[in-house]
VEXFI-795647 format. One record per residue: residue in three letters; z negated, x, y negated of N, C-alpha, C, O, CB in turn. Coordinates in steps of 0.02 Angstrom, whole numbers, plus 32768, in hexadecimal, padded with zeros to 4 digits. Glycine has a CB too. Example, Ala and Ser with C-alpha at 12.3 -4.5 7.8 and 13.67 -1.06 7.14 Angstrom:
ala7E7A8294811C7E7A826780E17E7A829480A57E5982C880A67E3C823580E0
ser7E9E828280707E9B82AC80357E7682857FFE7E6E829E7FC77EE282C0801E
***
This chain:
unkBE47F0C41EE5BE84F0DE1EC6BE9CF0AC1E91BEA3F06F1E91BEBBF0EA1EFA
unkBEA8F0E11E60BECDF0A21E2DBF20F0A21E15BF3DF0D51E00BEA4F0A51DE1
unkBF3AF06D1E1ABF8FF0711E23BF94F0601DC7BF70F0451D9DBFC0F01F1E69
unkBFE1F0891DC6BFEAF07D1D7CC05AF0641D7CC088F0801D99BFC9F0E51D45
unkC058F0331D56C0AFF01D1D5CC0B4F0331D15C097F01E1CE3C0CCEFBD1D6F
unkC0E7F06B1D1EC10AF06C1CD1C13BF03C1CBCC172F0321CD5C130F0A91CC5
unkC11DF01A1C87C156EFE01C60C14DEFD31C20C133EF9F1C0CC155EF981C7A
unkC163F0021BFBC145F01F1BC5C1A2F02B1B8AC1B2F0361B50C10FF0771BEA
unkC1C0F01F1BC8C1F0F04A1BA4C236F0041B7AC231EFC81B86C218F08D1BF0
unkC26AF0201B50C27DEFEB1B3EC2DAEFE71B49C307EFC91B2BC25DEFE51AF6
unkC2D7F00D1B79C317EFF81BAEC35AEFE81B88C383EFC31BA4C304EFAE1BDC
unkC36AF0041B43C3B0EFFF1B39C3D9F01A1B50C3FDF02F1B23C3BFF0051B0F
unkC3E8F0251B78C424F0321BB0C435EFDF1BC3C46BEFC21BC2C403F0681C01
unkC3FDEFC91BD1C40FEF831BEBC415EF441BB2C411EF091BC5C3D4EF701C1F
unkC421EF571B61C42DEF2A1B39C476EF0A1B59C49DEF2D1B79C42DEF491AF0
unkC481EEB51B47C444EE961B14C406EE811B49C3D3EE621B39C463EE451AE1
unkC413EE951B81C3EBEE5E1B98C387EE771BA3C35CEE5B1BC4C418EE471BEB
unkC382EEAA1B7FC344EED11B7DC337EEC61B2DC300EED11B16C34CEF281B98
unkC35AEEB71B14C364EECB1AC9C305EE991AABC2D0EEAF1A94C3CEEE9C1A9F
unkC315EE6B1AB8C2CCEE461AA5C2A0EE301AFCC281EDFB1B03C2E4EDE91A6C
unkC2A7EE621B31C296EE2E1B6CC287EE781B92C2B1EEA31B87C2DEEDEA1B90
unkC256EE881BB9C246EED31BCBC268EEBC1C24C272EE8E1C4CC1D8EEF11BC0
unkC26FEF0E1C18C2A5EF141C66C28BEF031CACC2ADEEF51CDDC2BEEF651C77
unkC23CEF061CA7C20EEF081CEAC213EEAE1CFBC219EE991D35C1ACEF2C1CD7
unkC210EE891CC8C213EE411CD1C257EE141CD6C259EDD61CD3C1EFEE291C9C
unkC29EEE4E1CE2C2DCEE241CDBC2DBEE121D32C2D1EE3F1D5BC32CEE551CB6
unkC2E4EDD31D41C2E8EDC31D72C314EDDF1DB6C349EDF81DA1C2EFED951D5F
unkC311EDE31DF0C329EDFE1E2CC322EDD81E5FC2F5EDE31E88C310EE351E3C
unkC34BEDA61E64C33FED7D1EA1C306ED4A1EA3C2EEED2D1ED3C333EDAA1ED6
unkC2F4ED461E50C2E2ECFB1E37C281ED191E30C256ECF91E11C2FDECA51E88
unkC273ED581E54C241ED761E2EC252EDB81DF8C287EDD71DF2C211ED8A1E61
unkC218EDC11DD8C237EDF01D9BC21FEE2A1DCCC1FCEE251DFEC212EDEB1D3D
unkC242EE711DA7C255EEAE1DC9C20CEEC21DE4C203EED91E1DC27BEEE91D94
unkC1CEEEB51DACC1A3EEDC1DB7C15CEEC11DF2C12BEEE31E02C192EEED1D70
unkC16EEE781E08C14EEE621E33C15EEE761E7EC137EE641EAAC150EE271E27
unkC19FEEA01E91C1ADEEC31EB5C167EEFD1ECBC141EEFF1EFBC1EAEED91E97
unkC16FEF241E92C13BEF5F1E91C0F2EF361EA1C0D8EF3D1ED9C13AEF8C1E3C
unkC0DCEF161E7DC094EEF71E79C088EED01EC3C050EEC21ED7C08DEEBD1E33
unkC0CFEEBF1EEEC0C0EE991F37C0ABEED61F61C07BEED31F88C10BEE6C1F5D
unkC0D7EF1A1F57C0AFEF4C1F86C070EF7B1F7EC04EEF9C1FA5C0DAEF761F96
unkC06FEF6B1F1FC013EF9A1F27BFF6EF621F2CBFBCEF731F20BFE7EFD01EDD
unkBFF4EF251F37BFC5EEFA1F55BFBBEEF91F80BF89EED71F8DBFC6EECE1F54
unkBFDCEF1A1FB7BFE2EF1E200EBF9FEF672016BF77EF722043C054EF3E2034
unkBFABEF8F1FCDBF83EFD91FE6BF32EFB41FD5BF1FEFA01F9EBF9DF0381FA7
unkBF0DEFB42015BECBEFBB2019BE9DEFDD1FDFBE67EFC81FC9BEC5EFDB2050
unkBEBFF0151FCFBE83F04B1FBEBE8AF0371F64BE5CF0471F3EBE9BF0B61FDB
unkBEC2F0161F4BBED8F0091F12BE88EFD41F01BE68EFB41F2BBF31EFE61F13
unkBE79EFDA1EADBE55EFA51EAABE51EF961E67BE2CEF691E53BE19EFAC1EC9
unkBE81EFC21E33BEBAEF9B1E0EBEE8EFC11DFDBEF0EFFD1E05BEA9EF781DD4
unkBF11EF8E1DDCBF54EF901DCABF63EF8F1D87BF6BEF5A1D6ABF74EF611DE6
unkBF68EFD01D65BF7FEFCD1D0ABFC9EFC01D1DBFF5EFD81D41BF72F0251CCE
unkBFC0EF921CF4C01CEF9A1CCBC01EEF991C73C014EF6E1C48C059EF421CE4
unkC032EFF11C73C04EF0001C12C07EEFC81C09C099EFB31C3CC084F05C1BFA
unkC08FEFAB1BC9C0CCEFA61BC0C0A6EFB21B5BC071EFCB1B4AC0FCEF511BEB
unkC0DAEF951B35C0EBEF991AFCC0C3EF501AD3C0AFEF1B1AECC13DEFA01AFF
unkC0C3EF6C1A7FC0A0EF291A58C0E4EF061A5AC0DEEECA1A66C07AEF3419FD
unkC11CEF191A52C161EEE11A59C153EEC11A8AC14CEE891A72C1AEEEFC1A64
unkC146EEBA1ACEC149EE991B07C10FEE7C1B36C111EE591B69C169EEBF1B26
unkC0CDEE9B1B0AC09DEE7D1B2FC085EE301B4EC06DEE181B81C079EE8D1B10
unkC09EEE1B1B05C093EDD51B0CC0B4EDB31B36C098ED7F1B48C09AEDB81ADA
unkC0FCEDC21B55C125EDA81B95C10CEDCC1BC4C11DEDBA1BFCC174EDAF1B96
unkC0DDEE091BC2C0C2EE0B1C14C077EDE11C04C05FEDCB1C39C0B2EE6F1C3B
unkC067EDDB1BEDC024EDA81BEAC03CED641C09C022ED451C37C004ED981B94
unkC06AED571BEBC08CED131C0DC094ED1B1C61C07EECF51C8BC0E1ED051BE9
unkC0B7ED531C6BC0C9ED601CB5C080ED7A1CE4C083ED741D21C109EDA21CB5
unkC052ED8F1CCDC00BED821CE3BFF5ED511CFCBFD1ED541D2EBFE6ED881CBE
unkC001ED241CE3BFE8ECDB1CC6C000ECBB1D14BFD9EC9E1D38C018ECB51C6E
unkC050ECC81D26C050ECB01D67C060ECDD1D95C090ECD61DBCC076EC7D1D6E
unkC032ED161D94C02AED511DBFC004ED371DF1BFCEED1F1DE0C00BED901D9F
unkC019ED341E48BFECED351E87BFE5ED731EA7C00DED8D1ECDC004ED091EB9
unkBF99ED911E8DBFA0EDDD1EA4BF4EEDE91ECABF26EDC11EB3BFB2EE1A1E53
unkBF3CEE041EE7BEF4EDF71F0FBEE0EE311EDCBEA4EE2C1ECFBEE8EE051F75
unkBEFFEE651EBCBEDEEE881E98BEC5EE9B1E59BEE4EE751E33BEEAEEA01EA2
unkBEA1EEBD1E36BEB3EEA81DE4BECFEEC21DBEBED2EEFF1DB9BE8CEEA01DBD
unkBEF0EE911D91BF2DEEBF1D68BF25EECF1D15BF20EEA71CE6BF7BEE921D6D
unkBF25EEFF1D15BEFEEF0D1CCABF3BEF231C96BF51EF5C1C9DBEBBEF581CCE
unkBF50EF061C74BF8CEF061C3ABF81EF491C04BF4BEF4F1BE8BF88EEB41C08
unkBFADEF6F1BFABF78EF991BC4BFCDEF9C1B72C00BEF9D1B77BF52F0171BFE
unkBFBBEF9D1B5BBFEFEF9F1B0ABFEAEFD91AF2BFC0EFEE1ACABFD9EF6C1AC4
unkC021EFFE1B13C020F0471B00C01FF0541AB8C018F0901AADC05AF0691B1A
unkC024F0251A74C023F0131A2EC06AF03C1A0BC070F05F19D9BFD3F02B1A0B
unkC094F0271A3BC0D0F0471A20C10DEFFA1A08C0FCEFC51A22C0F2F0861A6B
unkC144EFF819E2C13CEFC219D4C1A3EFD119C8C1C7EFA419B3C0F5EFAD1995
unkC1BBF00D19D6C20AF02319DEC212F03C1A04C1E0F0571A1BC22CF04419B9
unkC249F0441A22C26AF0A41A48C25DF0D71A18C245F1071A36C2D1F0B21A56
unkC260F0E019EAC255F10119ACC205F12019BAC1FBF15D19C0C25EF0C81968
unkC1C8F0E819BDC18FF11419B8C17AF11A1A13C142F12E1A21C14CF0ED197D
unkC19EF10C1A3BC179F1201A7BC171F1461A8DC194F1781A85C181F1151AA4
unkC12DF1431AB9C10FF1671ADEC129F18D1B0EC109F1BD1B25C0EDF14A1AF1
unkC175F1791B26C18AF18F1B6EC161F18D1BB6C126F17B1BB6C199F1D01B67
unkC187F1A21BF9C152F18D1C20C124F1B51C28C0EDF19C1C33C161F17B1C54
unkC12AF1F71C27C0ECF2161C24C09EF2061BFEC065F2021C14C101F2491C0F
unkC0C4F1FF1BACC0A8F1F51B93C070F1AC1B89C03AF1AF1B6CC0CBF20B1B78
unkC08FF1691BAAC077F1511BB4C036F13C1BF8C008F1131BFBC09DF1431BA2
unkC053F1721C2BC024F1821C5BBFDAF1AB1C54BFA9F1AF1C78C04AF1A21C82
unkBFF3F1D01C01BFB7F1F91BF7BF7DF1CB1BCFBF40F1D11BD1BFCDF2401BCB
unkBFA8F1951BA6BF94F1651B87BF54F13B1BA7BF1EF1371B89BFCDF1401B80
unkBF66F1181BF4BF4DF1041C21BF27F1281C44BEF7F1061C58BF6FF0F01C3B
unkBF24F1741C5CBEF7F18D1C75BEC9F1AB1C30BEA4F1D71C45BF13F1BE1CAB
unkBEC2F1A51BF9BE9EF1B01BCCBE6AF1811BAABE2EF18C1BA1BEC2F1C31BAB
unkBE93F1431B96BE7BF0FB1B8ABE54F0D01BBEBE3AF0981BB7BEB4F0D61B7D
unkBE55F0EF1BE6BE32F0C01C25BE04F0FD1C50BDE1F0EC1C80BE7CF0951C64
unkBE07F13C1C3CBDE3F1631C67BE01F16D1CBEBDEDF17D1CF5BD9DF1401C63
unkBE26F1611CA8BE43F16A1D0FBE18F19A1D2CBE05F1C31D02BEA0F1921D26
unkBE00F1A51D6DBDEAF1DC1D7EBDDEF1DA1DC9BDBDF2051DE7BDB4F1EB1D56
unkBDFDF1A21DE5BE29F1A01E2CBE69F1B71E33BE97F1C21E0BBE33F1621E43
unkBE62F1BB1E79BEAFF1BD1E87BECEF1911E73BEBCF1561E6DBEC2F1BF1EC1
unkBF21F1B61E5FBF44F1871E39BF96F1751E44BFC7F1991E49BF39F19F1DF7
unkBF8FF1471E45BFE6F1271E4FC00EF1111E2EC011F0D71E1CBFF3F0FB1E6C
unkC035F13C1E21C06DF1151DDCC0B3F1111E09C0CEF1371E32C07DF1571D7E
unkC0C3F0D21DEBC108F0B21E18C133F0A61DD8C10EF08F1DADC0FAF05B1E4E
unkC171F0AD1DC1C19EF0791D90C1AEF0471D89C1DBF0321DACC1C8F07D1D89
unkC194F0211D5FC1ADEFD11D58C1FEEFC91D67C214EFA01D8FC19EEFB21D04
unkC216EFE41D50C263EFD81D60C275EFE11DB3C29FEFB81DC5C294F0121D32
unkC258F0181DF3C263F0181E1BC24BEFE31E58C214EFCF1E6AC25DF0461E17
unkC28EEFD61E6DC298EF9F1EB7C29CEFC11EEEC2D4EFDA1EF1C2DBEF711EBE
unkC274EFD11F27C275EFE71F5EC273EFBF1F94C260EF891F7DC24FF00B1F60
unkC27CEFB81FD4C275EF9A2019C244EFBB2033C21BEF912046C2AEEF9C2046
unkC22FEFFC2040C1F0F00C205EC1B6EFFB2049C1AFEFE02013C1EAF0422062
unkC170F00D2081C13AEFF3205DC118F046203CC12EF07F2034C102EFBD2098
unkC0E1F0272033C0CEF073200DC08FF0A62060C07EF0E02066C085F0541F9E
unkC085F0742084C051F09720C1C062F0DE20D1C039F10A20DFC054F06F210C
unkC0A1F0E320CFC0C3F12D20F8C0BDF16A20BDC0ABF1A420BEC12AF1222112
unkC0CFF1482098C0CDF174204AC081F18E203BC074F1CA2032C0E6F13B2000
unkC055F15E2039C00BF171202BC001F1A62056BFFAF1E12046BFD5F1382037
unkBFFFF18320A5BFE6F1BF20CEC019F20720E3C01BF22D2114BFCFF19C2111
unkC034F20220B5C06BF24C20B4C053F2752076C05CF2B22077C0CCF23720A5
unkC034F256203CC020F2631FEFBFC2F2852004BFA8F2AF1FE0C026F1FF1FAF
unkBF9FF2682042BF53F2662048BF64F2AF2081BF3FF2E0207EBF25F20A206D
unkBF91F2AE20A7BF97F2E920DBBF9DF31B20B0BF77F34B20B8BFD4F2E92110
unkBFD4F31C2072BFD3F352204FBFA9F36C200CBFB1F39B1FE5C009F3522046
unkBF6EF32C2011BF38F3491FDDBF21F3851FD7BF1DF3982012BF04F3301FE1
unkBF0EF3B21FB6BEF2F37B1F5BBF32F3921F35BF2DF3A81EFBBE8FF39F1F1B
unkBF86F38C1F5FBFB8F39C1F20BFDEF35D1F23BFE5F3361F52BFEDF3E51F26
unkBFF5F35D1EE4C01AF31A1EC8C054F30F1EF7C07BF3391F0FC039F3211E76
unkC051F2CD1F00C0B4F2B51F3BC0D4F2A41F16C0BEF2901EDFC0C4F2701F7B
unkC10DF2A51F24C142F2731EF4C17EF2531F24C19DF2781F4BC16DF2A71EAF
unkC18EF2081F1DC1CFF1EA1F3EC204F2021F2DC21CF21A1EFAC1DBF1A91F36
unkC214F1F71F5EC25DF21C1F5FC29EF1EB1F8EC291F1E71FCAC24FF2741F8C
unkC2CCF1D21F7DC309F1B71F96C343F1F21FABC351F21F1F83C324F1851F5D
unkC35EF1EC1FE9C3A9F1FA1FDCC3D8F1CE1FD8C3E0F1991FF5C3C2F21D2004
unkC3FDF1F01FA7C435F1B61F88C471F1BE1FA2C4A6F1A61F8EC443F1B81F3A
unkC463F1EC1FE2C4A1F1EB2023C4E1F2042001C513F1E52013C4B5F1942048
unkC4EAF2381FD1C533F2681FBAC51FF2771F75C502F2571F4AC58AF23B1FBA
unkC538F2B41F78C532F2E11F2CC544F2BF1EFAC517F2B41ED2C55CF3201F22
unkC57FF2A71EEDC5A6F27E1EB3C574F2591EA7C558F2681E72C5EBF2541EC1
unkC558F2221ECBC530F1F41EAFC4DCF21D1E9CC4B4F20A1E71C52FF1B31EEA
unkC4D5F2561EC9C489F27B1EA6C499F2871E4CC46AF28B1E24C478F2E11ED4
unkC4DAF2891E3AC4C8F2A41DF9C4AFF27B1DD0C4A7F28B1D96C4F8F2BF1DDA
unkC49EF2411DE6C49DF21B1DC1C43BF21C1DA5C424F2091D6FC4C4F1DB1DE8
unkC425F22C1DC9C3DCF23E1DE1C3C1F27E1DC0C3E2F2A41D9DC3DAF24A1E31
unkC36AF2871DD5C35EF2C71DC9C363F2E31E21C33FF2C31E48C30FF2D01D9A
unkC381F30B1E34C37DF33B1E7BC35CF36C1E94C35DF3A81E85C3A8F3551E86
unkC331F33F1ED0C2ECF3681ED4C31EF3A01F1BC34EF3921F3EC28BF3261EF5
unkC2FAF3D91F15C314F4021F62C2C6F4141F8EC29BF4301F6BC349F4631F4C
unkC2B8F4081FC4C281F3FF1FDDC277F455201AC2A7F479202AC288F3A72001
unkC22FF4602030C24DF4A2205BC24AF477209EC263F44120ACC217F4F7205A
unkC225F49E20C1C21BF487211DC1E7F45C211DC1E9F42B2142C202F4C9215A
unkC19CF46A20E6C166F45420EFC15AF40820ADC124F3EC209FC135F49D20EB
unkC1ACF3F6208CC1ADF3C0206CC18AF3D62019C16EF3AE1FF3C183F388209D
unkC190F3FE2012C174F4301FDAC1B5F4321FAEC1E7F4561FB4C15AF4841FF9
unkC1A9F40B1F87C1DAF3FC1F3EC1ECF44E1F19C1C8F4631EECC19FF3C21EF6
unkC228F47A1F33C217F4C51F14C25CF4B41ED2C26DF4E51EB1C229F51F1F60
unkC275F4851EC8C2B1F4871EA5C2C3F4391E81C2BBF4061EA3C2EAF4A01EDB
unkC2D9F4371E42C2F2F3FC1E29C310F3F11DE4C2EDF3ED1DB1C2C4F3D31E30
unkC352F3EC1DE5C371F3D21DA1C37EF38D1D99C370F35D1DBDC3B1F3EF1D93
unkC3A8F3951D4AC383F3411D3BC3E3F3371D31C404F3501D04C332F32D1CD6
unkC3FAF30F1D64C435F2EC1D4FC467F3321D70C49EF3311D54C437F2D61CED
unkC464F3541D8EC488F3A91D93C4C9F3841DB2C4CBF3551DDAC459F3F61DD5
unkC510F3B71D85C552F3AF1DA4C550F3C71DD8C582F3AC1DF1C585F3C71D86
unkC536F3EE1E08C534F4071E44C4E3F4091E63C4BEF43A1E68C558F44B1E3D
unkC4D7F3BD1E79C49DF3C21E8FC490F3DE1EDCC4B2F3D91F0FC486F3861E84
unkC45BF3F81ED1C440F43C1F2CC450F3FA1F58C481F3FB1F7DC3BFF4691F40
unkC41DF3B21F53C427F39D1F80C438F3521F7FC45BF3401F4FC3FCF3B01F9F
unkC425F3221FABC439F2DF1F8BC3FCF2AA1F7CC404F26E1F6FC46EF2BB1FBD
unkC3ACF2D61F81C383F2B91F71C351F29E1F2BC328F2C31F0FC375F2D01F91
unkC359F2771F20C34FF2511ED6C314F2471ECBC2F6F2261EF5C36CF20F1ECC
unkC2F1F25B1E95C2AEF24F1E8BC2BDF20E1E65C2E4F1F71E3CC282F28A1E65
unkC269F1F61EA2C267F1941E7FC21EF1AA1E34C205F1DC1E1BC230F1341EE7
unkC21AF16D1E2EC1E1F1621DF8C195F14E1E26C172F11C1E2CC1FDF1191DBE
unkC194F17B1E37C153F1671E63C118F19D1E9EC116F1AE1ED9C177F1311E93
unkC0F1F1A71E61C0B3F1F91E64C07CF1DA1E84C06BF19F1E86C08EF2241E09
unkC062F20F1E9DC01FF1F51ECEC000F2471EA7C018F27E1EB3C02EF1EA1F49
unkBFCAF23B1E7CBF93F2651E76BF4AF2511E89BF27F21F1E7FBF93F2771E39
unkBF43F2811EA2BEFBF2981EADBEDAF2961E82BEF2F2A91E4DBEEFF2CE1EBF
unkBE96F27F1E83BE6AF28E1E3CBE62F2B41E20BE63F2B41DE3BE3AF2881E36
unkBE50F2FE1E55BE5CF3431E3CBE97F3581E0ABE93F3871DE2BE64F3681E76
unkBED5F32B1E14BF06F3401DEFBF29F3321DC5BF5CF34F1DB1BF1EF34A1E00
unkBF06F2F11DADBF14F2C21D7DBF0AF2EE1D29BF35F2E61CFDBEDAF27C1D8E
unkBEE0F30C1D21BEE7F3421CFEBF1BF3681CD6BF1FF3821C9EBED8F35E1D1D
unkBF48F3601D16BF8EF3A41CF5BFBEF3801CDDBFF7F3981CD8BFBCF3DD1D34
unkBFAAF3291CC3BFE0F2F21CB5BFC2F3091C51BFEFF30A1C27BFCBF2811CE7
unkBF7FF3191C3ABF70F32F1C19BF8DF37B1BF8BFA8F37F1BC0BF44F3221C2D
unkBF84F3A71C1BBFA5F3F91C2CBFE9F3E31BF8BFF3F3F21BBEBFC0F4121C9B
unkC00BF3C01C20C056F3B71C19C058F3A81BCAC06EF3CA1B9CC07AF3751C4C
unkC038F36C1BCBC04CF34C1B93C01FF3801B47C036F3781B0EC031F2EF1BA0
unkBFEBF3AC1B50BFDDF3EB1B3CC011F4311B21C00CF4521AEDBFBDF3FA1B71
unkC049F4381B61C07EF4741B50C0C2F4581B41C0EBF47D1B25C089F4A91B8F
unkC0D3F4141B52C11DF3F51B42C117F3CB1B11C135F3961B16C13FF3CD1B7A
unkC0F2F3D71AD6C106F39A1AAEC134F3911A92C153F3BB1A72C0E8F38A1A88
unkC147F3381A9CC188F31C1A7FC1ADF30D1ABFC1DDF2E61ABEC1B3F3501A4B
unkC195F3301B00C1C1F3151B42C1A4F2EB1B79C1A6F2F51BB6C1DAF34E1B67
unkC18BF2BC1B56C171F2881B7DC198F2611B99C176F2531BC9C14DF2661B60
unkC1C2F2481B9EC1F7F2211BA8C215F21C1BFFC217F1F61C30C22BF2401B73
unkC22AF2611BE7C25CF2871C3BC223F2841C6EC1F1F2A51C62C27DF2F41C37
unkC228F2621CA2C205F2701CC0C217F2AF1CECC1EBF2D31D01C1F5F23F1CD6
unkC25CF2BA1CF9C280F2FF1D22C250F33C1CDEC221F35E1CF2C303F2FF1D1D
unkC25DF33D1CAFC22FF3821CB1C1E8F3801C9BC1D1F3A31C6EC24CF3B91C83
unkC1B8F3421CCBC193F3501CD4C180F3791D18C166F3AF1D22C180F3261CC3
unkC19FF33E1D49C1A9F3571D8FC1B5F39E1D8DC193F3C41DAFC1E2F3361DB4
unkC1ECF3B51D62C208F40A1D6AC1C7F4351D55C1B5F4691D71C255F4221D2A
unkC1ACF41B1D2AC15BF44C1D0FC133F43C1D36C10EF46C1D44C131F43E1CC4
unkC120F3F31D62C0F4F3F71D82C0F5F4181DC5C0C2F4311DDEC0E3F3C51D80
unkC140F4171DEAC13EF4441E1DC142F4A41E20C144F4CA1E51C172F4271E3C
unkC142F4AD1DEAC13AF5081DC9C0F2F5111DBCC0DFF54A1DB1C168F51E1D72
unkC0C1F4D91DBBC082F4DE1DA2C054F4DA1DF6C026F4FA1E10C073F4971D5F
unkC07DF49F1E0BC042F48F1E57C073F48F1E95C0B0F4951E8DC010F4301E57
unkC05FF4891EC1C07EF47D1EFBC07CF4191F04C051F3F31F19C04FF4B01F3C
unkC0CCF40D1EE1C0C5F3D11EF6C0FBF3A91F40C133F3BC1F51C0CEF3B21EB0
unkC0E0F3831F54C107F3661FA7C124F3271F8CC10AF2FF1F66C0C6F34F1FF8
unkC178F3241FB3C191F2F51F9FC193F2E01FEFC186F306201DC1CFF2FD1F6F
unkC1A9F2901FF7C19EF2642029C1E2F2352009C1EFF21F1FD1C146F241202F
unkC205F2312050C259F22F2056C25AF1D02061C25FF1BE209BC282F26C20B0
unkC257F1AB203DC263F15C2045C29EF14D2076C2CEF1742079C276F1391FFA
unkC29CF10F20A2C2E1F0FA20C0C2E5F0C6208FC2D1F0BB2056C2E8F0E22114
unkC313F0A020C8C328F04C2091C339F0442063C364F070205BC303F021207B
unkC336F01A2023C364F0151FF6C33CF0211FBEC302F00E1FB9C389EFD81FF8
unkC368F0501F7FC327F05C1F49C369F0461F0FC3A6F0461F18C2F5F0C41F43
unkC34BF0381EE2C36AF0281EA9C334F0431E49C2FFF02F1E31C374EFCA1EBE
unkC35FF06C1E35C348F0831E04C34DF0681DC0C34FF0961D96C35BF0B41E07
unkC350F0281DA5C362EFF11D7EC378F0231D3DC344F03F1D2AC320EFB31D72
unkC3A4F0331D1EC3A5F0471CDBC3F6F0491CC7C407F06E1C99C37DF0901CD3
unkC429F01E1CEBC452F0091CE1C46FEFD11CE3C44AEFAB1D03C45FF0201CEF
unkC49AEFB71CD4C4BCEF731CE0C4D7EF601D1AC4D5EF281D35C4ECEF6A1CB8
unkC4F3EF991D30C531EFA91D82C4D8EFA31D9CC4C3EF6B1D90C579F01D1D97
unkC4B0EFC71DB5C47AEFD01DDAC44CEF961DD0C420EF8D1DFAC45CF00F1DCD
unkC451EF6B1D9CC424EF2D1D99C451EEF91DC5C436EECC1DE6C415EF101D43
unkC489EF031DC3C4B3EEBA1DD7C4BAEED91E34C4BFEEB01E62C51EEEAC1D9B
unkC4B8EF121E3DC4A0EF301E86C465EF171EAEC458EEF81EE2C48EEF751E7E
unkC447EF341E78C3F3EF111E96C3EEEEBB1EA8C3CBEEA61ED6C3AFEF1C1E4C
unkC40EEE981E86C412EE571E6BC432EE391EC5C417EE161EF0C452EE4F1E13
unkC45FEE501EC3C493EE3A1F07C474EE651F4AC490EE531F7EC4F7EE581EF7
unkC44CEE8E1F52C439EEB81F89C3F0EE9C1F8AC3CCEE9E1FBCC444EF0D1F7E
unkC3DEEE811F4FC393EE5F1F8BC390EE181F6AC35FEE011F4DC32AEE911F82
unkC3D0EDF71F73C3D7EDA31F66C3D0ED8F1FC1C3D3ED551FD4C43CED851F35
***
């Protein structure tokens, strides 16, 4: 299986402090955000590497952060050749980037550089392999509606079958939050292509990819405990900062 971290993106929400310095490497308790992610697909066995997209603005500070990377696995850097917010790729788009440029043609794992979780990923895999050959997706509850709006809001049936989801909704169905983090099948790695084929120009959102990809396949979401943090604010960076100091 091959794992993929989106960090690609250039995080002005969080100016100044993103402004020349990418969001996956701002520190959290004295490691940067994205060595979080890279400590638990190092734990997955079946992983046997690890892309991380990011941007020609920022490569050169993750080359540095490579440099004193301790990871048993290998980590392959890729420069999505985008070089503003202006010409990016978005995340889709940079996922298609990576499964194109490199040939992917395992199963595949894409996690968000910006996301901080407490769980490991073991429960998640074997909830994503029970429901092969259709795509999983993480999922948090953010424990009350008011705070779901803040999210895209997945509504799930009996059998964990993703039948519903808006992106940010004033009246969300439920209080479950889609995270940044897909488990495809090889078989289905494909329809990351499809997409980027009938939506062009909406690479970005990942909520309406999720919304096209669950009208297209039967995809399973898998409900996280513990603490998740979705980095793309200031209030939620200085959260994260004090909840796993």
């Amino acid at each position: 299986m091959k794992a993929l971290i989106l960090a690609a993106g250039y995080a002005t929400r969080l100016y100044p402090l993103t402004r020349d310095f990418p969001k996956p490497l701002l520190p959290v308790d004295g490691r940067p955000i994205i060595d979080y992610g890279i400590e638990k697909l190092s734990r997955v066995k079946s992983i046997d590497e690890i892309f991380v997209v990011t941007n020609s603005k920022f490569i050169g500070l993750f080359r540095k952060w490579k440099q004193s990377l301790a990871c048993g696995k290998k980590i392959t850097l890729v420069d999505d050749l985008t070089k503003t917010k202006d010409d990016r790729r978005g995340a889709i788009g940079d996922m298609y980037f990576v499964i194109a440029s490199k040939r992917i043609g395992d199963d595949f794992l894409v996690l968000g550089g910006d996301n901080i979780f407490d769980s490991g990923l073991d429960a998640f895999l074997s909830f994503a392999r029970e429901h092969a050959p259709y795509p999983a997706l993480g999922i948090y509850d953010v424990g009350n509606k008011l705070r779901a709006r803040n999210y895209g809001v997945i509504k799930l049936d009996r059998e964990k079958r993703i039948v519903d989801f808006k992106e940010k909704p004033l009246n969300p169905a439920s209080t479950l939050a889609a995270m940044c983090l897909y488990y495809f099948p090889k078989g289905k790695i494909g329809l990351v292509k499809k997409y980027m084929e009938e939506r062009k120009g909406q690479y970005d959102a990942i909520g309406l990819y999720i919304d096209w990809l669950r009208k297209k396949e039967s995809v399973y979401g898998f409900v996280f405990s513990g603490k998740w943090y979705d980095i793309g604010q200031h209030k939620v960076f200085e959260e994260a900062k004090k909840k796993f100091k």
